[in-house]
C-alpha positions in Angstrom: -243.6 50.4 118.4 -240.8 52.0 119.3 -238.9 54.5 116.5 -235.2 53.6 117.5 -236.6 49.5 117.8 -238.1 50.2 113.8 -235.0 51.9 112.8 -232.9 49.1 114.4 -234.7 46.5 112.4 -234.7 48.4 109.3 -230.7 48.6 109.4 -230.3 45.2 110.0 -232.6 43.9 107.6 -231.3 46.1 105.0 -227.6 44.8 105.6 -229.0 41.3 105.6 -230.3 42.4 101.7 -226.7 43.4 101.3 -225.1 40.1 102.6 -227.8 38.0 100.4 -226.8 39.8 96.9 -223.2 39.7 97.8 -223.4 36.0 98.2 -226.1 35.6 95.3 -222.8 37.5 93.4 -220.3 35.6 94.4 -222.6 32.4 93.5 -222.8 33.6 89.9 -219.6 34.2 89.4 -218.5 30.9 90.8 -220.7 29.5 88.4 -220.0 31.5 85.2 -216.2 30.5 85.4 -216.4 26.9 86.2 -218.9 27.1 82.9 -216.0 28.4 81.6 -213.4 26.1 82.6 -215.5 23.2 81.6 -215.9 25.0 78.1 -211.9 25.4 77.7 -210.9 22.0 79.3 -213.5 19.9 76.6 -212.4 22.5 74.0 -208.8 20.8 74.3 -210.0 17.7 73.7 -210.5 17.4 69.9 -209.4 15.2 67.3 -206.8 17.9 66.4 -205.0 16.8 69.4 -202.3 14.4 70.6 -203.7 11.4 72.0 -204.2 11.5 75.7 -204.4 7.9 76.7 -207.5 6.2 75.8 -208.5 3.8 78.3 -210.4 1.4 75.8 -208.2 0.9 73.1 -204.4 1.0 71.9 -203.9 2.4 68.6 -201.1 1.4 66.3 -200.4 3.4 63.1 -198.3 1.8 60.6 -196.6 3.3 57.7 -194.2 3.0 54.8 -193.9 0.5 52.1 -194.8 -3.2 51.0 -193.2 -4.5 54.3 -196.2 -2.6 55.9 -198.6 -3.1 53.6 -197.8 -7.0 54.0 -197.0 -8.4 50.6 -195.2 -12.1 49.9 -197.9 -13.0 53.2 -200.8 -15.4 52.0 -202.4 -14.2 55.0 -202.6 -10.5 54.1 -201.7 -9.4 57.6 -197.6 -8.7 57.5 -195.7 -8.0 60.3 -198.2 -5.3 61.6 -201.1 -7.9 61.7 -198.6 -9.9 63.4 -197.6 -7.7 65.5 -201.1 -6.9 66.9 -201.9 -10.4 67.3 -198.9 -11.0 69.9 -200.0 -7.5 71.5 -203.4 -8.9 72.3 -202.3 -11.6 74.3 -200.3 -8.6 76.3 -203.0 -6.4 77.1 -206.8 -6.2 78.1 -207.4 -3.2 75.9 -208.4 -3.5 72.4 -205.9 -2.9 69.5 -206.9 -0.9 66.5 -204.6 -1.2 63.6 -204.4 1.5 60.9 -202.5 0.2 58.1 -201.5 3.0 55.4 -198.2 0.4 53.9 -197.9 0.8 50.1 -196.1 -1.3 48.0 -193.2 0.5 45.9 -193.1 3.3 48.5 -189.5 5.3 48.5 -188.7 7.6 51.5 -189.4 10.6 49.4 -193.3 9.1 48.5 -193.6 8.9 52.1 -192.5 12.1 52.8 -195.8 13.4 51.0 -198.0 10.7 52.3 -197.9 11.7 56.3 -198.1 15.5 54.8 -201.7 14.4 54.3 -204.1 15.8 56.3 -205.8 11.9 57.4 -202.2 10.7 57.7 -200.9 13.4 59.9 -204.3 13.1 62.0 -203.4 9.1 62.5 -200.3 9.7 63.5 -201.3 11.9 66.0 -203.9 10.1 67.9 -201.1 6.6 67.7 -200.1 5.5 70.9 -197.7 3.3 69.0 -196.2 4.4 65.3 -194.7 1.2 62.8 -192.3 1.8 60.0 -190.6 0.1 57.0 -188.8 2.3 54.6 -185.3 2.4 52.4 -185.5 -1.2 51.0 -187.2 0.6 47.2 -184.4 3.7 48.0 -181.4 0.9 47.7 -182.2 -1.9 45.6 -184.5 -0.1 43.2 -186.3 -3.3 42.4 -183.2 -4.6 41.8 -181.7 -2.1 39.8 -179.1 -1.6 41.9 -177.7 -4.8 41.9 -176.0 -3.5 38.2 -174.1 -0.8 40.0 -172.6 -1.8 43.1 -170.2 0.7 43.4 -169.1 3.1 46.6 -170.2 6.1 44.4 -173.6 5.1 43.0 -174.6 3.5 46.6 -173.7 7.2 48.5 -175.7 8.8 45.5 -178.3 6.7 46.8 -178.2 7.1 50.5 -177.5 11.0 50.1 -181.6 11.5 49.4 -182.7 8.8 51.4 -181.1 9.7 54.7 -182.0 14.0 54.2 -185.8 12.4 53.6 -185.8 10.0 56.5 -184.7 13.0 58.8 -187.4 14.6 57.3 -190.0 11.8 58.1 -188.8 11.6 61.6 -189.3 15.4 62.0 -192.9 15.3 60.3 -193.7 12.2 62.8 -192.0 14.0 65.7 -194.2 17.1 65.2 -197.4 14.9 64.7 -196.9 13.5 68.0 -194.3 14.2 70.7 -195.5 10.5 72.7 -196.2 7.7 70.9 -192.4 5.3 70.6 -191.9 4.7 67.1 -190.7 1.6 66.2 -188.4 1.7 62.7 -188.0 -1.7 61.1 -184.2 -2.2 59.6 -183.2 -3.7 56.3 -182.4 -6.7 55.8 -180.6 -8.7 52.7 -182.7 -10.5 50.5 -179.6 -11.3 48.0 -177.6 -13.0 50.5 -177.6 -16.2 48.2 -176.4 -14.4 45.2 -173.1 -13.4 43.8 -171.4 -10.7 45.6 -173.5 -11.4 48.7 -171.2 -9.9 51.2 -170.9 -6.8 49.2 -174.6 -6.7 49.5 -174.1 -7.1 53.1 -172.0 -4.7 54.0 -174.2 -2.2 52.3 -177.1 -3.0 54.0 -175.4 -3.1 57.2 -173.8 0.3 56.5 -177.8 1.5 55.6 -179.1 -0.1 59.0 -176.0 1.8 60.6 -176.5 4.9 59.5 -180.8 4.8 60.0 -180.3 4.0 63.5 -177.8 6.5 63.7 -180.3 9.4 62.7 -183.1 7.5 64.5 -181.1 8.0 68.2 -181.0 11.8 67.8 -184.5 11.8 67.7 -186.9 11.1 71.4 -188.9 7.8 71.6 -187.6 6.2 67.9 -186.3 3.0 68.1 -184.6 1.4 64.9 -185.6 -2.4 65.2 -182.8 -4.5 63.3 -184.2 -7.4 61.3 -180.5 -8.1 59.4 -180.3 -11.1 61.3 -183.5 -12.6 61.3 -182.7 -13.1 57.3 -179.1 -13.9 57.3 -178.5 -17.7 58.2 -181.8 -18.8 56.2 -182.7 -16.6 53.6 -184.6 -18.6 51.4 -186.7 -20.3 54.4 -188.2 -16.7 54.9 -188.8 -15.1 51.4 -191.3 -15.5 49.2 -191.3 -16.4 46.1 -190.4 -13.3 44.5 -186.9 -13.5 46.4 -187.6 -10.3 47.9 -190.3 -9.7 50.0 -190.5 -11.6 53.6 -193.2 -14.8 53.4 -195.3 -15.5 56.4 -192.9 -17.2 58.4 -190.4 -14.1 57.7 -193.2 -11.4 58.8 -194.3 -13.5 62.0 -190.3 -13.1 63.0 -190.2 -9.4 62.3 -193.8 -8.8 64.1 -192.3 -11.0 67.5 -189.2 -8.8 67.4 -191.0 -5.7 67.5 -193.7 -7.0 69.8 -190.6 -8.4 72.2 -189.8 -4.7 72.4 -193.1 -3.2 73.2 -194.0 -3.3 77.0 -197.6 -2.1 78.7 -198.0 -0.2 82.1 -199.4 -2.9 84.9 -202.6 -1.0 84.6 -203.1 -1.7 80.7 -201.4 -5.8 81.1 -203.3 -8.3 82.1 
């Protein structure tokens, strides 16, 4: 054969080697970073993250005191159960409901409650956040009603607003998404003496929540002062305090009326 036809095929063959392991290379490098992209992208995915829209299920987190935690209803559900049960007929998805309401809770008890680790990880995989807090800061089981004086009440709102910013922040940080949905006061003394004193002070409460609840993104303060006022005693229960099932079912239709899914989640 001839030399320069050898030595042709030799260089030719020996740049096809080259060609094959730079491809072979490049293969493996296209491979070992898209291992590696696949590793970082599932790696942001854990429970220590916000929720990134479950496609399954909507998850409410609700929070606070004995509003939330439903007592005065036979039923056992409050306005949260309530709540969920109008949402069902709103959506296909399935709603999980994390109550964490206990009864007696002041804004400075919840303050350390969502600073627990479980609480803080609800909160942040909510798609929707429920709270009832500043009825136990006010009337102090009733205690109040003794000292219904300009100066005693601003002792009282002094601590409770400086929490509730607090609370708001602590949610905020938790999760930046989820609309948070904070029920208002109502008057459950609105057949007593003094009654419009009582009012006004509740009213001025509701006024300044909502106040500190539109400086924050995505909190709504849900007013339930009215719900109560023309028939008080049709929506208490028997402790003249607390909402009774009829009273809840109103407050959970409010907040439901506010609460609107994308066409995709709808039926």
């Amino acid at each position: 054969m001839n030399r320069h036809l050898i030595s042709a095929i030799s260089i030719v063959s020996f740049v096809s080697a080259l060609f094959f392991l730079a491809g072979l290379g490049t293969v493996l490098i296209d491979q070992t970073t898209e291992a590696k992209s696949v590793k970082v992208e599932k790696s942001g995915t854990g429970a220590d993250t916000p929720k990134a829209g479950n496609t399954k299920q909507i998850v409410i987190t609700a929070i606070g005191d004995s509003l939330t935690r439903g007592t005065g209803d036979t039923s056992g559900k409050g306005y949260a159960g309530y709540l969920a049960d109008d949402l069902k007929k709103k959506t296909k998805k399935k709603i999980l409901l994390q109550n964490n309401g206990i009864k007696g809770l002041t804004s400075s008890g919840l303050l350390e409650q969502i600073n627990k680790p479980q609480i803080r990880r609800e909160l942040r995989n909510a798609d929707i956040i429920l709270l009832t807090i500043g009825g136990n800061d006010l009337f102090q089981g009733g205690e109040a009603l003794d000292h219904l004086n300009e100066a005693y009440i601003q002792k009282l709102e002094k601590p409770y607003l400086a929490n509730l910013k607090q609370i708001y922040a602590a949610i905020r940080a938790a999760n930046k998404t989820a609309t948070v949905y904070h029920i208002g006061l109502y008057n459950p003394f609105i057949d007593l003496k003094r009654s419009k004193l009582t009012s006004a002070i509740v009213r001025q409460w509701n006024f300044d929540s909502a106040s500190l609840a539109a400086s924050y993104p995505k909190i709504v303060y849900v007013p339930t002062f009215d719900l109560f006022e023309l028939n008080t005693n049709d929506y208490l229960y028997s402790d003249k305090f607390h909402p009774n099932t009829a009273g809840y079912k109103l407050i959970g239709e409010r907040v439901a009326s506010l609460i609107h899914f994308s066409e995709e989640d709808a039926k």
